[in-house]
C-alpha positions as CSV (number, residue, x, y, z in Angstrom):
1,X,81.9,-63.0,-72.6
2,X,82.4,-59.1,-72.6
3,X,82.1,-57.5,-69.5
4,X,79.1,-55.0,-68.7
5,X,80.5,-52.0,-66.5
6,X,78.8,-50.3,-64.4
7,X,79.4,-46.9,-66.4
8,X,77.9,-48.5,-69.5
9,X,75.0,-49.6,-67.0
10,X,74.3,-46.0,-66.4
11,X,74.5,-44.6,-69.8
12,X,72.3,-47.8,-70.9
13,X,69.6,-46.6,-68.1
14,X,69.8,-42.8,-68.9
15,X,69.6,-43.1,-72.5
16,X,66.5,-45.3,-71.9
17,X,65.2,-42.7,-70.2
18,X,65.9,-40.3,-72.4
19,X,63.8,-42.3,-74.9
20,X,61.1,-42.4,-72.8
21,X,60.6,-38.7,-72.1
22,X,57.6,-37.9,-74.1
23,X,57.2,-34.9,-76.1
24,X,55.5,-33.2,-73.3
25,X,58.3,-33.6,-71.3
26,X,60.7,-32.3,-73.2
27,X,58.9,-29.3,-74.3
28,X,58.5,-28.1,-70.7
29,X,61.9,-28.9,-70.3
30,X,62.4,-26.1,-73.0
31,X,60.2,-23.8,-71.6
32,X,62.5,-24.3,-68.6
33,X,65.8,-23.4,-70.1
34,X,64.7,-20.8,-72.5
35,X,63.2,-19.0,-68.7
36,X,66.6,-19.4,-66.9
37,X,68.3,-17.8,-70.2
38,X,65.8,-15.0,-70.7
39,X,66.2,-14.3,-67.0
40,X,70.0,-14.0,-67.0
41,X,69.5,-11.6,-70.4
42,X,68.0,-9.1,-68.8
43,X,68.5,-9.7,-65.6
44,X,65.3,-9.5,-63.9
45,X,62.2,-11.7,-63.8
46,X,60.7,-12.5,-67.0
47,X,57.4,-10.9,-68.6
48,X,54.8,-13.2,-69.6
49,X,53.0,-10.8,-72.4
50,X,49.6,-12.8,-74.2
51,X,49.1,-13.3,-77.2
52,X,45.4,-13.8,-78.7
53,X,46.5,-16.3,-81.6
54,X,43.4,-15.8,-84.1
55,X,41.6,-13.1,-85.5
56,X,43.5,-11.3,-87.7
57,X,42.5,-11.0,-92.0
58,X,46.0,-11.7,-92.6
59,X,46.0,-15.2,-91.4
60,X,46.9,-16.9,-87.8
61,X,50.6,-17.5,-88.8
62,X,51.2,-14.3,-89.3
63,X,50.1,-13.5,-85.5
64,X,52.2,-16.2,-84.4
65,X,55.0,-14.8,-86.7
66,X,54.8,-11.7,-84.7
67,X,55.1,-13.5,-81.1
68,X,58.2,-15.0,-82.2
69,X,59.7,-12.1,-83.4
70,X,59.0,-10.5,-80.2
71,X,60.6,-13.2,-78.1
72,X,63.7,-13.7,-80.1
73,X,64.3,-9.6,-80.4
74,X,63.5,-8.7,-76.6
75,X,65.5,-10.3,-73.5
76,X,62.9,-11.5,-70.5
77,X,60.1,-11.4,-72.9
78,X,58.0,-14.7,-72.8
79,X,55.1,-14.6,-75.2
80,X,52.1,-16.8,-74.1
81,X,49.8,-18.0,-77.5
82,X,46.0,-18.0,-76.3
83,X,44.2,-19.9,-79.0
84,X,43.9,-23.2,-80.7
85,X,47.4,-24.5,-81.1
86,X,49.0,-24.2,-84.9
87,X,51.8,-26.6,-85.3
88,X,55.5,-25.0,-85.6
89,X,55.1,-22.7,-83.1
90,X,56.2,-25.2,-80.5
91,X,58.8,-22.3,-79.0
92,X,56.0,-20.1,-77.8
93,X,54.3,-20.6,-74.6
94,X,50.6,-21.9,-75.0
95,X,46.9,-21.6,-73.1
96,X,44.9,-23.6,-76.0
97,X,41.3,-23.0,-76.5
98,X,38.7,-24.5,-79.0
99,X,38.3,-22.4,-81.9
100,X,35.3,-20.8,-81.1
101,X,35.1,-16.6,-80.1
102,X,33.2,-17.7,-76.4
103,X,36.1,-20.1,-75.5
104,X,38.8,-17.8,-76.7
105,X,37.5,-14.9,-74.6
106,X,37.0,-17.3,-72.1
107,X,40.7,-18.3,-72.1
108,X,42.0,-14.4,-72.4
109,X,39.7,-13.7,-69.1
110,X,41.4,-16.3,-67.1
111,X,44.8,-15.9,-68.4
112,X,44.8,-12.1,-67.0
113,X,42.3,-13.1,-63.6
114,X,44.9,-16.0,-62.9
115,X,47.6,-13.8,-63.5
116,X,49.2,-16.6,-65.9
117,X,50.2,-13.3,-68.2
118,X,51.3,-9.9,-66.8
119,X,49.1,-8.3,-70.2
120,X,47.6,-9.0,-73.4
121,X,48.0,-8.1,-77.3
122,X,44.7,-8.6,-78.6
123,X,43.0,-7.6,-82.1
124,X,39.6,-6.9,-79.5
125,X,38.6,-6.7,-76.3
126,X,35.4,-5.3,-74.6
127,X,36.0,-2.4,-72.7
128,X,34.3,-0.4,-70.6
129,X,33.6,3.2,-70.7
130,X,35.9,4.8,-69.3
131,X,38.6,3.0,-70.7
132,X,41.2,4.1,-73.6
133,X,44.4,2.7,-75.4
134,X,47.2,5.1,-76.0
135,X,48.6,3.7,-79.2
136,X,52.2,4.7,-80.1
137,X,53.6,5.5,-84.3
138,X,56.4,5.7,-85.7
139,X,55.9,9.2,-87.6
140,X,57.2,9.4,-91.3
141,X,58.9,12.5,-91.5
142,X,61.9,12.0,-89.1
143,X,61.6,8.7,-88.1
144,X,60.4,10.2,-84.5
145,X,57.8,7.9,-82.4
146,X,54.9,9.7,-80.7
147,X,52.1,8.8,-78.3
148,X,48.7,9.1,-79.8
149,X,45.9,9.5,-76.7
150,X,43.4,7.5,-77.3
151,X,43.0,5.0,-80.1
152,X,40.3,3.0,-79.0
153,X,38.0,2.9,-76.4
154,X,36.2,6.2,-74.9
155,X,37.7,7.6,-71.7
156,X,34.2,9.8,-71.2
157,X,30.6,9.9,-72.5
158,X,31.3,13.8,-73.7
159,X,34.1,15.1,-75.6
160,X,35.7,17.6,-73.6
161,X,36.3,15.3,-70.7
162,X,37.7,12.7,-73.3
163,X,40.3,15.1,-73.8
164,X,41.0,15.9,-70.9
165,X,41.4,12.7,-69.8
166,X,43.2,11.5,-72.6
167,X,45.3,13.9,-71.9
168,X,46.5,12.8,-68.5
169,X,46.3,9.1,-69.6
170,X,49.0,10.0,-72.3
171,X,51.3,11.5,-70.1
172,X,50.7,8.0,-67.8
173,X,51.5,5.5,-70.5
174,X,55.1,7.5,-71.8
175,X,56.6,7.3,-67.9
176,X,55.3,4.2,-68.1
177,X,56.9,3.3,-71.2
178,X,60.4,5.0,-70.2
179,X,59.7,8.3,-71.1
180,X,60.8,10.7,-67.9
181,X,59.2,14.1,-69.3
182,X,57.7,13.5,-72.2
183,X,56.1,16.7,-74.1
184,X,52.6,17.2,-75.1
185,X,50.2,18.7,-77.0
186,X,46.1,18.9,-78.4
187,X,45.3,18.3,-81.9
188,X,43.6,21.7,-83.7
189,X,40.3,19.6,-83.8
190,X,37.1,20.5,-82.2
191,X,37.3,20.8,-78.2
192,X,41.1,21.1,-78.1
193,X,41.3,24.6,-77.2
194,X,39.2,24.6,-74.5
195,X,40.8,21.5,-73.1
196,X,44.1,23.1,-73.4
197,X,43.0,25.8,-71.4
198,X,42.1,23.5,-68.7
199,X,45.0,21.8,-69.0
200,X,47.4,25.0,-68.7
201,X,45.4,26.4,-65.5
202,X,46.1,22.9,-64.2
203,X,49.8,23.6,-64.9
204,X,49.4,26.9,-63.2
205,X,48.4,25.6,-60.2
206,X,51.0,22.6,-59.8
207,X,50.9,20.0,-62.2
208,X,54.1,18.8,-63.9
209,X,53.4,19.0,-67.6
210,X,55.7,20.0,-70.6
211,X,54.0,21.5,-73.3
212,X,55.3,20.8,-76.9
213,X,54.7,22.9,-79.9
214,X,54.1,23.2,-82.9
215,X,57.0,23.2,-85.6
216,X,55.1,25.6,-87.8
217,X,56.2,29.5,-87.5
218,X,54.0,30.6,-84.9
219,X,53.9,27.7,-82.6
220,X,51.8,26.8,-79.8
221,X,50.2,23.8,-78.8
222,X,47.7,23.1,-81.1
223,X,49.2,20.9,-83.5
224,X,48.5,20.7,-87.1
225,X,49.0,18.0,-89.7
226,X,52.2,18.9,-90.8
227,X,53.1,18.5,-86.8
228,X,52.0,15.4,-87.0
229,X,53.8,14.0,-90.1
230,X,57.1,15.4,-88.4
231,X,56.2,14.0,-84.4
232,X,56.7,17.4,-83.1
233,X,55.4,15.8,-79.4
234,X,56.0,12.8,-77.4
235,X,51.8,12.8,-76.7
236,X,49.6,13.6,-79.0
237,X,45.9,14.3,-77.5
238,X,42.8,13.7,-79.6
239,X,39.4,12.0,-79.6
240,X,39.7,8.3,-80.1
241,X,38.1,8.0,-83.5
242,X,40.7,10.7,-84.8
243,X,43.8,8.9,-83.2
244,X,42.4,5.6,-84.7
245,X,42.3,6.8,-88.2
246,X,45.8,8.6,-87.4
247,X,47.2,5.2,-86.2
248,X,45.8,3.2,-89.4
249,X,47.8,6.1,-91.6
250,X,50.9,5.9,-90.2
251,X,51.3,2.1,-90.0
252,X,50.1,1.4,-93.7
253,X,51.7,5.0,-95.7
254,X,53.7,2.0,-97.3
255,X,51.6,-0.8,-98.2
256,X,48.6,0.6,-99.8
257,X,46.5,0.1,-96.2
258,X,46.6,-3.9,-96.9
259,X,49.0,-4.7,-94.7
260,X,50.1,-2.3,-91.6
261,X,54.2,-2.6,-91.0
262,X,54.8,0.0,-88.8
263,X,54.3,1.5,-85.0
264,X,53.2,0.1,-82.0
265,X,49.1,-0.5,-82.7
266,X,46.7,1.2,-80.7
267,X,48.2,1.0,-77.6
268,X,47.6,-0.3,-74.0
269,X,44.8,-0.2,-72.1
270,X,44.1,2.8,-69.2
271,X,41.2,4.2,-66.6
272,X,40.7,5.3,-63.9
273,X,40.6,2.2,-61.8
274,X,41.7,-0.3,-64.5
275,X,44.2,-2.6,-63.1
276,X,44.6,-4.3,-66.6
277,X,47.4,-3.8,-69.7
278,X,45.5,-4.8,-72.4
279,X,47.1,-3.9,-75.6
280,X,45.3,-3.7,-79.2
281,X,46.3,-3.9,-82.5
282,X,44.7,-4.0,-85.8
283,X,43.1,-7.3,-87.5
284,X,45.4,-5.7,-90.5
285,X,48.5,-5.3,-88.5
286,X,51.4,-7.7,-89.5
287,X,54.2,-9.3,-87.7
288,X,56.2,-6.3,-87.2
289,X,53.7,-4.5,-85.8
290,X,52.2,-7.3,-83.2
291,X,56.1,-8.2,-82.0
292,X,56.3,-4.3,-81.7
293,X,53.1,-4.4,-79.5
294,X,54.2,-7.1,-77.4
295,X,57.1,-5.5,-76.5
296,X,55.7,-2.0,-75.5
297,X,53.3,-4.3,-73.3
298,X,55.7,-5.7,-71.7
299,X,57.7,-2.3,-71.3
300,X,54.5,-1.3,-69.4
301,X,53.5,-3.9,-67.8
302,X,57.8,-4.0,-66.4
303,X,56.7,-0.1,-65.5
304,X,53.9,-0.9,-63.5
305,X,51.1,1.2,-65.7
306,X,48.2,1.0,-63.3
307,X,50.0,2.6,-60.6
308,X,51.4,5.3,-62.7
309,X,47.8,6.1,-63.9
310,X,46.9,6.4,-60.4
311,X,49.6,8.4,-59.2
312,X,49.1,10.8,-62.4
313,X,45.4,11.3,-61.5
314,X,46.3,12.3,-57.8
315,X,48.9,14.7,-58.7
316,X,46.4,15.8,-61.6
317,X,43.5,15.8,-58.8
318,X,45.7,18.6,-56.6
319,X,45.9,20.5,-59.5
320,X,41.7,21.1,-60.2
321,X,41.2,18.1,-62.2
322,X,37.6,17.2,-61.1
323,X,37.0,20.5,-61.6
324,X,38.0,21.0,-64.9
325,X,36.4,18.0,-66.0
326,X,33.2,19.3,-64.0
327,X,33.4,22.4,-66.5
328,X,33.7,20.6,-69.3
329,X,30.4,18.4,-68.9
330,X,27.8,19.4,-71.5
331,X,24.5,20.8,-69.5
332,X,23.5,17.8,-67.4
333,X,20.4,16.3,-68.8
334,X,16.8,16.3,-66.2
335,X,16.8,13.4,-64.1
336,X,13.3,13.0,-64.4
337,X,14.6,12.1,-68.7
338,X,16.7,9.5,-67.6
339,X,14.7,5.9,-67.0
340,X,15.1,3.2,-64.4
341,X,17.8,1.1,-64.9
342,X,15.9,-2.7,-65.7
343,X,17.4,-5.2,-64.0
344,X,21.2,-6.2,-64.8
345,X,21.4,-9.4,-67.2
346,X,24.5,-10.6,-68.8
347,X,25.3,-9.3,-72.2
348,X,26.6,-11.0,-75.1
349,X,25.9,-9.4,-77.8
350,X,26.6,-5.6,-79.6
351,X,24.8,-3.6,-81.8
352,X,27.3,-1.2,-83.6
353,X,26.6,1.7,-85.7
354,X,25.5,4.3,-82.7
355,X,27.4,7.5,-83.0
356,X,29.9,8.5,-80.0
357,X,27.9,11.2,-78.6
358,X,24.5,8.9,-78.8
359,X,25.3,6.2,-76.8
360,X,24.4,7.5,-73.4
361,X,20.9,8.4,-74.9
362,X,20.5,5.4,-77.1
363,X,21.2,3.0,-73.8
364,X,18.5,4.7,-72.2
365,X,15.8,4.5,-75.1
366,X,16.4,0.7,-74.5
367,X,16.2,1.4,-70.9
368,X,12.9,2.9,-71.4
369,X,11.2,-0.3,-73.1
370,X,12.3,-2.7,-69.9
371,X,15.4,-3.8,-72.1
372,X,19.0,-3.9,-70.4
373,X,22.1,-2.4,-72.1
374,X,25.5,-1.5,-71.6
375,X,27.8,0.5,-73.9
376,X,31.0,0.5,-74.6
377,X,33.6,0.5,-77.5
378,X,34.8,-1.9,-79.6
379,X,38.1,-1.5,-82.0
380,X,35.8,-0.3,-84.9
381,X,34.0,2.3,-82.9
382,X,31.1,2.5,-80.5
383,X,29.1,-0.7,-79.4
384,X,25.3,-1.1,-77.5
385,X,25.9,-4.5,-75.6
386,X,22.9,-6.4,-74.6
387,X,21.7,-9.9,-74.8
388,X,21.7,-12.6,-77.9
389,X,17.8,-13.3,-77.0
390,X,16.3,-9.6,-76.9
391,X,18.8,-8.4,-79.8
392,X,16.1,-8.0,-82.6
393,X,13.8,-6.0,-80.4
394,X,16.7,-3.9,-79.2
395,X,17.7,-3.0,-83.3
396,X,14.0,-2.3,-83.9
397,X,14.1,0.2,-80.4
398,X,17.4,2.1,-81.8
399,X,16.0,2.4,-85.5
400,X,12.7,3.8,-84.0
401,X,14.3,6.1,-82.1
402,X,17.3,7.3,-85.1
403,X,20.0,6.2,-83.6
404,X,20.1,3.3,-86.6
C-alpha cells in the first residue's frame, strides 16, 4: 500500500480548502491584494472615490467602463460602484442598492455620512444654495485645461455675488487640484466688470490673486471667446448656466454633442461650509470623461478641498470680502414682502423651469399660501423642492404667479 506523507496530507487539506472558499471569499481576498498593491504604487493611503453606477443615456456599462478606466490608469485610486450590481465588473468595489432612484440616493448619502468613500462622481445630486461645482475642460486650441467656476449649482441668489464667489471657489479647487498659482480671469458677460473691480480692490488690499489676460491685442481680464477656445487662464469665472453650456461644448466639439469625450465634467462640489467633494458629470459624458472625473476627485479629495475653501475664504475675508459681496447685493427687498416661513416638511419632490433670479421670489409665493419649499439646483438648471403630496397645488401657485 502507498504511503500517505504528511506533506501530501497538507496539500490534500489546503487544496480542500481552497475548494471551499466561496466566491465571496475570494473576491474580498482581491479587494485585499489589489489595496496592498495600489498602496505601494503610490505610496500613500488609497482613495476610495464613488461611483453612482446608473443614470446615464449612454447606458450603465459605459459608467462602469469609466470606473475601471480610472482604477487601472491612476495608482491609489479605488473606485466604489453605488448601484445595482451589473455582472463583469467584479474588479470594482461595490455598495449595491435596488434599482430604484430613493434607494440609490439612499445608498450615495450613507456612503459619504459613513465615510465608506472619501467623494462621489455622480450624474445628480441635490445641492443646496450656496453650493457650486468648478468643472475643469480640456480647451481645443492648444490642448490647455482650464477651470471653469461654476458649472452647476448657484453659489448666491443674485448674480454679482455668484461671481464673486465663484471666483474665490475657483482659485480653491486649482490649489486643490495641484495648481500652486493658478491665473484667473471674468468672462465679458453681464456682471463681470463689476465683480472684477471687487475683485482687484481685494487684491489691493492683500489677497493673493494672479490675474490672467486676455490673448487678444489689448488684453485685460475680461476674456472673450477666442480666450476661451485658446485657455488663456487656469480659472475661468462665469455664472453657472454659462460655464454649463461652455463645459457641454468643449467635451462634445467632436462627436456631434451625442457623446461627450473630453475634460473633466462639471467639477467638484464647494461652499462655504460644505465639507463634501461631490463631483458631477453629464448623463451624456462617456468613459473617458467619468474615469477623468474620478481621478480629479480623488486629486481633491488627496488635497483636502474643504479646508482649502476655508482657508481661501479667510484670507479672502481679510481682504473686504463680505464687503464686496455686501455691495454687490441687489436692493434688499421689504421685510414686511417676505412671508413666514410654514413649518419645515421633508421634500421630495422638484418643480423645474423657474428662472435663476426667480427662485427666491417664487419660494416665497409658495410660502405665502401655507406651502413649504426649498430651492436649489439641479444639473439642468434651477429646481423648487417641495413635497410629492402638495406638488400639484404648488405648479398651480407658480403658474398663477408667472414664474411657470
Amino acid at each position: 500500500m502507498k504511503a500517505f506523507s504528511s506533506t501530501s496530507w497538507a496539500n490534500s487539506r489546503s487544496n480542500s480548502r481552497s475548494k471551499a472558499m466561496n466566491a465571496s471569499q475570494r473576491h474580498l481576498i482581491a479587494e485585499a491584494l489589489a489595496s496592498v498593491v495600489d498602496k505601494a504604487r503610490h505610496g500613500g493611503p488609497v482613495v476610495k472615490i464613488g461611483l453612482m453606477a446608473t443614470g446615464s443615456e449612454l447606458g450603465q456599462e459605459e459608467i462602469l467602463r469609466g470606473g475601471r478606466m480610472a482604477q487601472e490608469d491612476n495608482a491609489g485610486l479605488r473606485v466604489v460602484a453605488i448601484g445595482p450590481r451589473m455582472p463583469g465588473f467584479d474588479d470594482l468595489e461595490w455598495i449595491e442598492t435596488p434599482d430604484s432612484e430613493a434607494e440609490l440616493n439612499a445608498g450615495v448619502e450613507k456612503a459619504l455620512s459613513d465615510g465608506a468613500v472619501s467623494g462621489l462622481v455622480a450624474m445628480h445630486f441635490p445641492f443646496p444654495i450656496g453650493v457650486a461645482t468648478i468643472g475643469r475642460s480640456m480647451t481645443p486650441g492648444r490642448g490647455k485645461p482650464m477651470f471653469i467656476a461654476s458649472c452647476t449649482g448657484t453659489t448666491a441668489h443674485s448674480r454679482g455675488e455668484s461671481l464673486l464667489r465663484n471666483a474665490v471657489y475657483g482659485i480653491a479647487v486649482a490649489k486643490a487640484c495641484g495648481v500652486a498659482e493658478p491665473s484667473l480671469a471674468f468672462l465679458n458677460i453681464d456682471g463681470a466688470g463689476p465683480v472684477l473691480r471687487a475683485f482687484s480692490r481685494m487684491k489691493d488690499r492683500g489677497y493673493a490673486v494672479s490675474f490672467g489676460t486676455s490673448g487678444r491685442g489689448d488684453g485685460g481680464s475680461l476674456l472673450r471667446g477666442n480666450d476661451l477656445v485658446a485657455g488663456s487662464v487656469d480659472v475661468l469665472v462665469c455664472d453657472t448656466l454659462t460655464g454649463n453650456v461652455l463645459s457641454k461644448v468643449f467635451s462634445t466639439f467632436t462627436t456631434a454633442g451625442q457623446y461627450e469625450t473630453t475634460g473633466w465634467g462639471y467639477g467638484p462640489s464647494v461652499g462655504e461650509g460644505w465639507n463634501r467633494i461631490v463631483s458631477i458629470v453629464s448623463r451624456a459624458s462617456g468613459a473617458p470623461v467619468i474615469a477623468s472625473a474620478l481621478a480629479l476627485t480623488a486629486r481633491a479629495a488627496r488635497g483636502r478641498l474643504p479646508d482649502v475653501v476655508a482657508a481661501e475664504l479667510k484670507a479672502a475675508r481679510a481682504a473686504g470680502f463680505d464687503e464686496e459681496l455686501e455691495a454687490l447685493k441687489p436692493k434688499a427687498a421689504a421685510a414686511e414682502q417676505i412671508p413666514e416661513k410654514p413649518p419645515v416638511v421633508p421634500v421630495d419632490e422638484e418643480i423645474a423651469g423657474v428662472d435663476v433670479l426667480d427662485m427666491e421670489a417664487a419660494m416665497y409665493s409658495l410660502w405665502k399660501e401655507k406651502i413649504y419649499a426649498e430651492t436649489a439646483m439641479g444639473c439642468t438648471g434651477p429646481v423648487v423642492r417641495i413635497q410629492r403630496a402638495v406638488k400639484d397645488a404648488a405648479i398651480g401657485v407658480l403658474k398663477k404667479a408667472g414664474y411657470l
